[in-house]
N, C-alpha and C positions, 0 to 999 in steps of 0.2 A: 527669372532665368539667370540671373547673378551666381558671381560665386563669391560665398560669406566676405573672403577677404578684401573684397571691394564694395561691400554692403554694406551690415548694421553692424558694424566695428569701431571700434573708438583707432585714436592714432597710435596710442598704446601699448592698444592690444592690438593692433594690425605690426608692432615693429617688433613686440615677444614672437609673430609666427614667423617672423624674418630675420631674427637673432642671427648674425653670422658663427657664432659663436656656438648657437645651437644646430644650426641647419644646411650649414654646408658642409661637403663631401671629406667625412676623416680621413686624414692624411694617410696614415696608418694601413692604408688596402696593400694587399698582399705584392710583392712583387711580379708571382707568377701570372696575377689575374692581369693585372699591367702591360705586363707582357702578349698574352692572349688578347687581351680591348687592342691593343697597340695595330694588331696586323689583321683583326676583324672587320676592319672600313675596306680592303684592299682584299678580302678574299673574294673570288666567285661566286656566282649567287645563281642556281639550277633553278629557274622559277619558268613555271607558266602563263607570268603576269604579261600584261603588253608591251610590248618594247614601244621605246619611244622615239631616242635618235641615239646617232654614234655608238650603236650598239648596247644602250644598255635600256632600261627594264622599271616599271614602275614597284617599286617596293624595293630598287635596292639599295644596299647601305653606303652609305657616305661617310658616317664615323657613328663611334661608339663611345659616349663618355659614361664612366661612374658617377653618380650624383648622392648617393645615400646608401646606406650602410646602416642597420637598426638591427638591434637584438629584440624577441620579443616583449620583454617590459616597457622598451621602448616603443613600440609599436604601441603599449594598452596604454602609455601616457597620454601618444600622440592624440589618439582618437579623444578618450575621453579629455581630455582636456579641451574638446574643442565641443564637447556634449554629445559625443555619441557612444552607443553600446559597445567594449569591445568584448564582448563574451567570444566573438567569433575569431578572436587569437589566437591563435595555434603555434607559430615559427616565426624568428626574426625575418627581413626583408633584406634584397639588395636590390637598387634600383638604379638602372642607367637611361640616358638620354640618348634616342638616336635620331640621327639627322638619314633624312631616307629620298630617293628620289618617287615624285608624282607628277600630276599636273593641273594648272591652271583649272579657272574657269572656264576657259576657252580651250582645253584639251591642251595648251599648253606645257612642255616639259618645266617643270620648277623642282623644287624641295621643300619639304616639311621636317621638323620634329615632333618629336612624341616621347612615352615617358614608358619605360620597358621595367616592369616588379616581377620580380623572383623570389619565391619563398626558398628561406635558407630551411629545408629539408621537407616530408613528406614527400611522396614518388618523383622517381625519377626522371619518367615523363609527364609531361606536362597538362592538363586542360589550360585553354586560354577565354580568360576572360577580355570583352572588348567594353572601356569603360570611355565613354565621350562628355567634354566637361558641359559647363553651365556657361552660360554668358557671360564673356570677359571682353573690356573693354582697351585694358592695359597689358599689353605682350609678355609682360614680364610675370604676370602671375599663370601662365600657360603650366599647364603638370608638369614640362621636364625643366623650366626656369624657375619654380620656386616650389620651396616645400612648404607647400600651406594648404589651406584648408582644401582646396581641390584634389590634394594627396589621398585624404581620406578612403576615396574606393580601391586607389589601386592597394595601397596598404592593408588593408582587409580583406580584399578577395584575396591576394596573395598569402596573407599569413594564415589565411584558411588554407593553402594546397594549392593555389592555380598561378600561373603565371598571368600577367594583365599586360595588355597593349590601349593605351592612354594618349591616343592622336592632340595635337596641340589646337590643330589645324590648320589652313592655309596663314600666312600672316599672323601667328600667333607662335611664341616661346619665336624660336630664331630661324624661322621661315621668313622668308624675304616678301619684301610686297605690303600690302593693303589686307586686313582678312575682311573675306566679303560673309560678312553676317547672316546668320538664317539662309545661304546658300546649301539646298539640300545635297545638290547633282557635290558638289566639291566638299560637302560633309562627309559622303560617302565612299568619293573615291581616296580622298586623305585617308581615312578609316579604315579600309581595305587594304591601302597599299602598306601603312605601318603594322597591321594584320601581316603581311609579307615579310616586312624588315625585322619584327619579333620574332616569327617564325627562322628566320637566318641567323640573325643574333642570340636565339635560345639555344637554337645548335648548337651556334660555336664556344659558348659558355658550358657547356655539358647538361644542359638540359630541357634536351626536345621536346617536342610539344607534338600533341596524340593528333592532331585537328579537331577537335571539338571546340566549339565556341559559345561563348555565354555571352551574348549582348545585354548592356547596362547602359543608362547614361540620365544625365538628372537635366531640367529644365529644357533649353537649347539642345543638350545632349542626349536629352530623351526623343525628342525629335529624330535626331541624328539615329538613334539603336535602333525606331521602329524602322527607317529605311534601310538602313543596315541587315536588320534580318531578313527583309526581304529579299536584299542581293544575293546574300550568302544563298540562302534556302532557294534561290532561281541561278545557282552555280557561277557566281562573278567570279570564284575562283574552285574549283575541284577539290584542292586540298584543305578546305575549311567543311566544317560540317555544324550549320546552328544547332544548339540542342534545348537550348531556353531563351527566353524574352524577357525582361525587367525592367523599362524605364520607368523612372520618377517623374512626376510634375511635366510633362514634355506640351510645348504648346503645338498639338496636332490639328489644329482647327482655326484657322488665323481670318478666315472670311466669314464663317458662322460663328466662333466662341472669342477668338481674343482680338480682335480690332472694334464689333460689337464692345465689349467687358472696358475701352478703354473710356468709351461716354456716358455709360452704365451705373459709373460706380463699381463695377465689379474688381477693377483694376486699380493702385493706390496712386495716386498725385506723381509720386517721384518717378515708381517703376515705369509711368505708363510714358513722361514725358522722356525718360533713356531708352528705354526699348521704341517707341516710335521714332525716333531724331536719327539714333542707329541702325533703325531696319530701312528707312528711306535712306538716307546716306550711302549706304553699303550695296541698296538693290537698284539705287537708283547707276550704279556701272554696270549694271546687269541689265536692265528691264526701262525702258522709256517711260519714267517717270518724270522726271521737269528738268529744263533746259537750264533754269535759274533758281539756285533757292529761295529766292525771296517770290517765287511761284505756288511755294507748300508754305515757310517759314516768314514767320511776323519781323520786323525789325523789333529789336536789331540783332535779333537771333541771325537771320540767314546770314550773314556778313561773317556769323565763326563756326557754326554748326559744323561742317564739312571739315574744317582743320579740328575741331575736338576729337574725333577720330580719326587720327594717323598712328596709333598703336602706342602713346608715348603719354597720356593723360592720366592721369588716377581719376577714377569712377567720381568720387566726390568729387571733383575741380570741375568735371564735365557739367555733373548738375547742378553743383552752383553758378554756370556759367548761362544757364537753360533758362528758358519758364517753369514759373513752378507747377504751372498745370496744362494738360494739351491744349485745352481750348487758347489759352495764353498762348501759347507756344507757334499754333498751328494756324494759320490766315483760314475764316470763314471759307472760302471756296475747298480747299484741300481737305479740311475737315468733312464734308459735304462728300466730297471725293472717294476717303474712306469709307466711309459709310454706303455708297451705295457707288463702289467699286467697277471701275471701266478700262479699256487700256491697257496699258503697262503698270498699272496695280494692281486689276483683276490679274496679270499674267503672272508678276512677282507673287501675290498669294495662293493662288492655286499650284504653283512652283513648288511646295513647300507644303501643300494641302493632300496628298494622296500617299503619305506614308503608314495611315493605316487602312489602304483600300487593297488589300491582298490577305488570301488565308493561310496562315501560319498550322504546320502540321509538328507543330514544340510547343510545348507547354509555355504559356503567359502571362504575366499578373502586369497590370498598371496600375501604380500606383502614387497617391495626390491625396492633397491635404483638404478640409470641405474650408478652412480657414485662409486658403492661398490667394490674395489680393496681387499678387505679379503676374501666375497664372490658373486663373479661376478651374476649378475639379470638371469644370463643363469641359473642359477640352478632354480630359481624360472619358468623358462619359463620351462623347462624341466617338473618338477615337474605339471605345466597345462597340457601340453603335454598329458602324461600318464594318468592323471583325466581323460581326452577327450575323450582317448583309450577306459578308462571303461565305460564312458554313461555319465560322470558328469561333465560338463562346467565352469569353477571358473576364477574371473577375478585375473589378478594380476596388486592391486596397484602398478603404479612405480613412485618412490618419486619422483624422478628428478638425476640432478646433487651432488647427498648428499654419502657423504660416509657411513661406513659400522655402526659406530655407529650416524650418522646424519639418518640414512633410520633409525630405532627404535625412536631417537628423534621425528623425524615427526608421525612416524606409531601408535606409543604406544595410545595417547589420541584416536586415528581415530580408535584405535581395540576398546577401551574401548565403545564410541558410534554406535559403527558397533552393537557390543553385544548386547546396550541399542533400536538399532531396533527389533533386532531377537526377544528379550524379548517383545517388543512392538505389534509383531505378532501376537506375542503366537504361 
């Protein structure tokens, strides 16, 4: 559920994706566009979304920055240089950062950003794509904080013709707070309401947007799309219309496929002991899970576990700082706990367990790698399962022998022309 840049990267090549020199915002942007971002945080915003307090509204904008600027070759470096297809190139991009109002877990009034990609040409109204990332641990690699590898979808669906909204989400890129991890109810409403703030910010930039929507999103973020199209296609906002379904790798099944897959074997030593530490950590503000950590966690782990996430760690520092394996990691009782689920763990998983128990009337492919050790293709087989249940039939692409960030390498170009059918339908 990682995103590459804080994965199986060298130090290297994690500081070429972060070259300042390559990847921050050319100076050079037009005056007039300048001028227009300048007084788009301050205009009006006619929305049907919920108001929240003092009069204003969830999805509306707070500010508007330029972040990137690519001409199309640029774009076919970006991708493939990072191993992915970019046959699906069409047009340079421009992509801004908006800062947008939402709320909390607790309904909450707060703020989020997100990562807003415009294709420099093809129609001049828009399809929107909705892309949600992978599991990140450190704030600053959030899609509208850094150009790297999490780039990759909004940059290709865009430069195929669609405009992308790229939720950061709560506590992540320059959202204030804590992000509460695998939080689906706040994956959702994040997601939604920058669906809003794109919509207002494609406007005011000269290029509206039709309401059609493509939901996408890889590991963590796949999770997040299947909920997502649920809302949309059960009217959470009118002006949106889902029309296809696409998630990657998503872990939909956390009580049958991936807390099983973590003592299995199915799940690999590293992945299992960061996605475990940071889904209790994150749900345990949520959900009555333990008073103390050294109630789940071994010494002398529980002692830093809790401050390893505060949005400010690199991925690698955290797992050097972990056990190398859950059982390590995890006190005999807690482990036991997992396994055969009660409480405020049963309550946290099941939380997060019912985004594919609804029938989608749009076209859907899930798609997973049969080689994915972070989140096993059972999750994706589960997730058709339940579609089945409800009337709705979906294939699930399976890449092959590829692992957890090879299954998105492969998938990403293949959503984007999956898309370019559905749109070819009408």
């Amino acid at each position: 559920m990682r995103v590459r840049s804080v994965d199986a990267m060298t130090d290297q090549t994690r500081k070429s994706y972060e070259s300042p020199a390559s990847w921050r915002t050319r100076r050079a942007l037009a005056a007039a566009a300048a001028l227009l971002l300048a007084g788009l945080a301050a205009a009006p915003v006619a929305t049907a979304a919920e108001q929240t307090q003092h009069g204003t509204r969830r999805g509306d904008l707070v500010s508007v920055t330029p972040v990137a600027d690519r001409d199309a070759g640029q774009v076919r470096k970006f991708v493939t240089d990072r191993g992915v297809a970019a046959d699906p190139v069409r047009y340079g991009v421009r992509a801004y950062r908006l800062t947008y109002r939402t709320v909390d877990p607790y309904g909450k009034p707060t703020t989020a950003t997100g990562l807003l990609t415009l294709p420099k040409g093809g129609a001049h109204r828009l399809d929107l794509v909705s892309d949600t990332h992978p599991t990140m641990v450190k704030r600053s690699y959030a899609p509208s904080a850094s150009e790297d590898y999490g780039r990759i979808p909004s940059y290709l669906n865009a430069s195929a013709g669609r405009a992308v909204a790229a939720p950061d989400y709560l506590g992540l890129g320059e959202g204030p707070g804590l992000h509460p991890y695998m939080d689906t109810r706040s994956g959702v409403t994040a997601s939604v309401d920058m669906l809003r703030a794109a919509r207002t910010a494609a406007q005011r930039l000269g290029r509206p947007l039709t309401g059609d929507v493509y939901a996408t999103g890889f590991s963590q973020g796949g999770q997040v799309a299947m909920a997502l199209g649920n809302a949309l296609e059960h009217g959470v906002d009118g002006r949106f219309r889902l029309k296809a379904l696409a998630p990657i790798g998503g872990p939909y099944d956390l009580e049958g496929q991936e807390m099983p897959a973590l003592f299995d074997g199915r799940v690999n030593d590293t992945s299992g002991v960061l996605y475990i530490s940071y889904w209790l950590v994150a749900q345990n503000r949520l959900h009555p899970i333990y008073k103390d950590p050294a109630e789940v966690f071994r010494a002398p782990y529980a002692s830093r576990v809790e401050g390893l996430y505060d949005g400010n760690h690199e991925e690698d520092d955290v797992i050097k700082a972990l056990a190398p394996t859950v059982k390590d990691l995890l006190t005999p009782a807690s482990q036991e706990r997992l396994r055969h689920p009660s409480g405020g763990l049963l309550e946290a998983m099941r939380a997060a367990d019912h985004t594919c128990d609804w029938k989608p009337d749009v076209p859907v492919r899930l798609y997973a790698g049969a080689g994915d050790t972070d989140v096993p293709i059972g999750n994706a087989r589960s997730c058709a399962r339940t579609l089945a249940g409800q009337g709705t039939r979906v294939r699930v692409v399976d890449q092959g022998a590829v692992d957890h960030v090879g299954s998105f390498d492969v998938s990403a170009p293949q959503v984007v022309r999956f898309f370019d059918g559905v749109r070819a339908r009408g």
